[in-house]
N, C-alpha and C positions, 0 to 999 in steps of 0.2 A: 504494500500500500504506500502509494508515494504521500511524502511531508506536505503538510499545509506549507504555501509560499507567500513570503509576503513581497509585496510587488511594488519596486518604488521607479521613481523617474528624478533622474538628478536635473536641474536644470542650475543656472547662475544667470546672477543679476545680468552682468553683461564679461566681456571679452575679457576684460583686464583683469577682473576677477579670476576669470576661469585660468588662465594663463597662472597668475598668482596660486592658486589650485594645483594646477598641474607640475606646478616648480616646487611645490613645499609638502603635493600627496595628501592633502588635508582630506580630500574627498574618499582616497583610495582607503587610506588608515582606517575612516571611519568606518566603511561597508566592511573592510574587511573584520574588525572589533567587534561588527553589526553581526555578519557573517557566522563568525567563532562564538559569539553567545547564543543565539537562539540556533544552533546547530545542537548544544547541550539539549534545548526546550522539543526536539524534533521539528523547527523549524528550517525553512530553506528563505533565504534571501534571493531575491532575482532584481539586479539593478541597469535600467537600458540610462543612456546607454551604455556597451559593452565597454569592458574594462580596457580591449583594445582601442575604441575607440575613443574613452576621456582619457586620451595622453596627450595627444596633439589640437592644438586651438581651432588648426583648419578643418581636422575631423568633425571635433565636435560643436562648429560654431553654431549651427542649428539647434542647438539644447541653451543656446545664451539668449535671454530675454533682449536684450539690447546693446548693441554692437558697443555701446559705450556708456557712460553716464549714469548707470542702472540704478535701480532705486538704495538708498541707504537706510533699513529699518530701524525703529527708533527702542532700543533694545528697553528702555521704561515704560513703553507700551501708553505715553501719553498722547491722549486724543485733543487734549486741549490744545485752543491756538496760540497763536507767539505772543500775543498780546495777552493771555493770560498766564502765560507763562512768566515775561517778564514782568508783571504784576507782582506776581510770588514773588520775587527776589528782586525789587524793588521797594514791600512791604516786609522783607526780611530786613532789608538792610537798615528800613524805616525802625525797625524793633531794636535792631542794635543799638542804634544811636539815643531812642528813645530809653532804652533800660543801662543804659551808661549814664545816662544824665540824669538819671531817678538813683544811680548808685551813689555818683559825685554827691548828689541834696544830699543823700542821708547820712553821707561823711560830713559834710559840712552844717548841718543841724545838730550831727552828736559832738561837733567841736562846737559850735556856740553854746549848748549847751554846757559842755563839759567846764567851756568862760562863767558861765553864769553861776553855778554849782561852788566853783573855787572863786566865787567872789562874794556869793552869799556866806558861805566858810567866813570868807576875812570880816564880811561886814557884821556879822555873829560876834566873833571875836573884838573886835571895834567898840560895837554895842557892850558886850560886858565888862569894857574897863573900866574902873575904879575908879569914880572921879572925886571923890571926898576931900581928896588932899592937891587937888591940882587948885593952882594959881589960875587969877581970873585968866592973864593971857592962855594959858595950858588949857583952861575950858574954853575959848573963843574958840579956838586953833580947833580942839577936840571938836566942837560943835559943826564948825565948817566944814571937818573931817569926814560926819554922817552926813551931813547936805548932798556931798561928794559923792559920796556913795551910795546914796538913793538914789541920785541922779543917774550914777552908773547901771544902779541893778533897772532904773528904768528901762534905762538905754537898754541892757544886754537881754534884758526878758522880751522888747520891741523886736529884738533880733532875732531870738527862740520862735518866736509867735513865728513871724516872716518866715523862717528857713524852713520850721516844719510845715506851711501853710504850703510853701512853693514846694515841698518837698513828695507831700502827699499831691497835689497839680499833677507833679511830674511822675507819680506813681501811676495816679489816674491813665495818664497820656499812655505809658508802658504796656498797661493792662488792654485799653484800648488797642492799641496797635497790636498786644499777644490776640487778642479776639480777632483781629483783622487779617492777619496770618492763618488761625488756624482757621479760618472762614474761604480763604482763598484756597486753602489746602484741600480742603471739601471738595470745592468747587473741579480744580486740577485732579483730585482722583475718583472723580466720580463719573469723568469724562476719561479716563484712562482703561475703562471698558474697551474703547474705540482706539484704533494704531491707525495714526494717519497714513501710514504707508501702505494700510491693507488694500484699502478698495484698488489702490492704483497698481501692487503686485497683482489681484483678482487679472484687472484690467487686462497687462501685461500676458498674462497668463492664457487669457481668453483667445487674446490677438496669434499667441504662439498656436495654438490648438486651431486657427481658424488659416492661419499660413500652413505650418508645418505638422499639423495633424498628431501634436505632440503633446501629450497629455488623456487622461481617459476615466471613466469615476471609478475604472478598477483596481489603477492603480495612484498611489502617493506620490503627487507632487514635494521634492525635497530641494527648497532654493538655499542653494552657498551665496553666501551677499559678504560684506562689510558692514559693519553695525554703527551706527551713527552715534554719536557721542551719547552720554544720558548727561541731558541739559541739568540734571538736579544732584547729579553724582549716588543716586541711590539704588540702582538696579545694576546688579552682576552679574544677569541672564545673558546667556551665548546663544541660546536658541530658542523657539517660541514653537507654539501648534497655533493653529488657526482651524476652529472646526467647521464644519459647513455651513454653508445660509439657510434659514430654516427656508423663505423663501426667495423666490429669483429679482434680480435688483439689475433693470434695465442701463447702461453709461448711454446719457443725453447725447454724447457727442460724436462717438462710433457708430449707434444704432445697435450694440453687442449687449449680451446678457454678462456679466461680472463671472467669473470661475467660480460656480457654488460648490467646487468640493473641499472637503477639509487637506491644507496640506501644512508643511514645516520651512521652516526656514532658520539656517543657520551660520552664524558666524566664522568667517579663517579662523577664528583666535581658540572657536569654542573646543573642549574636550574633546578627546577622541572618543568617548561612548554617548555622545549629544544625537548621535543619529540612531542609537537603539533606544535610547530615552525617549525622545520625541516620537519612534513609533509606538508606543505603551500608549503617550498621552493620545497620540492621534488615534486609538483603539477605542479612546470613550474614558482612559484613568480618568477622572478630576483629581486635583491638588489638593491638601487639606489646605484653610484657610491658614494666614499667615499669623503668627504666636509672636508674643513679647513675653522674650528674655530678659533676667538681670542681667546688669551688666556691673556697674559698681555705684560706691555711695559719691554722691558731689558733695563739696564740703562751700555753704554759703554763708556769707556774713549775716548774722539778724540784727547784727547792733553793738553800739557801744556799751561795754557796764558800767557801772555805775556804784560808787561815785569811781573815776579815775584813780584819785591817789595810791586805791593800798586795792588789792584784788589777792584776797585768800591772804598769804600770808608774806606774799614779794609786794615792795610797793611797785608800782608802773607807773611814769613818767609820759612815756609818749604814745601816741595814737600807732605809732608805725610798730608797736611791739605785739606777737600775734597775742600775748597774754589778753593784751585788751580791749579783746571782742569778744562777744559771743558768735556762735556758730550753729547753723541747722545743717542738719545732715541728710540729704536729699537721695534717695534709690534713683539711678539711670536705669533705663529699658533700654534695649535694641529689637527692633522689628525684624524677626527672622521670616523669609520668605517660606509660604508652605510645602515647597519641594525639598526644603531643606530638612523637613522632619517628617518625610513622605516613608511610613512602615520602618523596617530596620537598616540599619547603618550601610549594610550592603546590599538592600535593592538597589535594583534598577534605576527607580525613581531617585535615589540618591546617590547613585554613581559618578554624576558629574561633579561632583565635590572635589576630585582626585583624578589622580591618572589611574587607573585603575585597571586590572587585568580580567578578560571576559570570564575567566575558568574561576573567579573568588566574587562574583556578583550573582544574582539568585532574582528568581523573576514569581509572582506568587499566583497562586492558585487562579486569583477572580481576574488578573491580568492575562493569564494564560485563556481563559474563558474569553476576556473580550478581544484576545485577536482574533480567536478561530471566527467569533462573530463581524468583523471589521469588513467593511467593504474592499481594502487592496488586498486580501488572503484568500486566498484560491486556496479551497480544502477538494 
């Protein structure tokens, strides 16, 4: 009884790519990686085109989407447009400057304070001398002394008032622009369902199949591209699935129906077992959603203590000494992707973590279930 086959069709973005491919084997490695695992599962891999043929550019330039210029997918899978995109990180940078400037106030309210504190002290001290035995000049002098320093403790509590008033303004301002952040952030992944580069691969893809007859719903479209920057620095994905259109979605401007089937697309850069991965996902796996990790404690200022002078049993002098602050102790999270904790350490689903060898990775039951079920497996 011959092996179920799973049936893929290599295609690339364009020329330079495929050449860049063919010079580094990225393509060849992965089928073969592909190859060597699911031969363990009684699988057969079957990849056109032929291994003779993707070695030379001229062979296989009909498998290249477009002779040059090919799409660059956007490996954080954001849908949002540029103008909301530079939104985010123009309301970030908005945040920084705002929670710096609510930091400076509250240094500088717990120092006027700290003035006020070590003046009411002296004028304490003022107040309880002894005046019985002073000489009328030594009471004028004394009297004018306290004038002096009412005036002062006016002054320096006018200042308290102010630094805290402007302090908490500036706290306000902070919090505000954190809301405004995390609002925009909403906004950005909520549109990040949608990969602007899809419909125009689909596109791409349609056009190939309607020139060169190249593509089929039997078998898995696998595009090698180049990954485009991630504008936000937070996605480490090499490869993606794309699963099918539930329905057909006409481009305005060809008169073409989009390529409603599900296919993958992956990076030069990505792992070599990225093309047995992505056929799991492209079988119907889902990902678990994505977990937040510890990561460690932040250690943040809450405040001056008080009074300055003596703190426990060292006296402290200056504000720049860590003795005197207080400090909260903040838990960081890390947002771990849910491929990253997809069943145990050596599925499939988690293989790309490493470079990792086909013969010490393990493929599970209900994923074996849904290839046989998959539309590119010829049983």
């Amino acid at each position: 009884m011959a092996s179920p086959k799973i049936q893929l069709t290599y295609l690339w973005t364009d020329e330079t790519v495929m050449r860049d491919d063919f010079r580094w084997k990225t393509s060849r490695d992965m089928g073969d990686w592909a190859t060597a695992f699911y031969r363990k599962f009684h699988f057969d891999v079957d990849i056109q085109p032929a291994a003779d043929v993707r070695s030379v550019v001229n062979s296989a330039s009909k498998y290249a989407l477009r002779k040059d210029n090919g799409i660059r997918p956007s490996p954080s899978k954001i849908g949002a447009s540029d103008r909301d995109q530079a939104l985010l990180l123009k309301l970030l940078e908005k945040l920084v400057a705002k929670s710096d400037a609510s930091y400076e106030a509250i240094v500088k309210a717990n120092r006027s304070e700290t003035a006020l504190d070590a003046h009411v002290a002296a004028d304490k001290i003022l107040m309880a001398t002894d005046t019985a035995t002073m000489s009328l000049p030594q009471l004028q002098a004394h009297v004018a002394a306290l004038k002096v320093s009412r005036v002062e403790t006016e002054r320096l509590t006018t200042i308290v008032k102010a630094n805290r008033q402007e302090s908490k303004r500036l706290e306000a301002e902070a919090d505000q622009a954190r809301k405004e952040v995390r609002a925009q952030e909403r906004k950005v992944r909520d549109l990040s369902t949608v990969v602007r580069s899809d419909a125009a691969m689909r596109k791409q893809m349609s056009e190939k199949f309607k020139k060169d007859g190249i593509g089929d719903s039997h078998r898995l479209n696998v595009v090698f591209s180049r990954f485009e920057s991630d504008p936000l620095g937070k996605s480490a994905a090499r490869s993606m699935t794309y699963l099918s259109m539930p329905d057909p979605v006409l481009d305005a401007a060809t008169r073409m129906f989009l390529w409603p089937y599900t296919y993958v697309i992956v990076d030069l850069e990505a792992s070599v077992s990225s093309v047995a991965h992505e056929i799991v996902r492209a079988a119907g796996h889902v990902p678990p959603d994505a977990q937040k990790v510890f990561k460690e404690m932040e250690k943040r200022i809450r405040g001056l203590k008080q009074p300055l002078g003596v703190i426990g049993r060292q006296p402290v002098k200056s504000i720049f000494e860590e003795e005197a602050w207080e400090y909260d102790y903040i838990p960081q999270y890390e947002e771990i992707p849910g491929g990253f904790l997809d069943g145990p350490k050596n599925d499939i689903m988690n293989a790309g973590r490493d470079d990792t060898l086909p013969e010490d990775i393990i493929l599970s039951d209900p994923d074996k279930r849904r290839l046989l079920a998959a539309p590119f497996v010829s049983t």
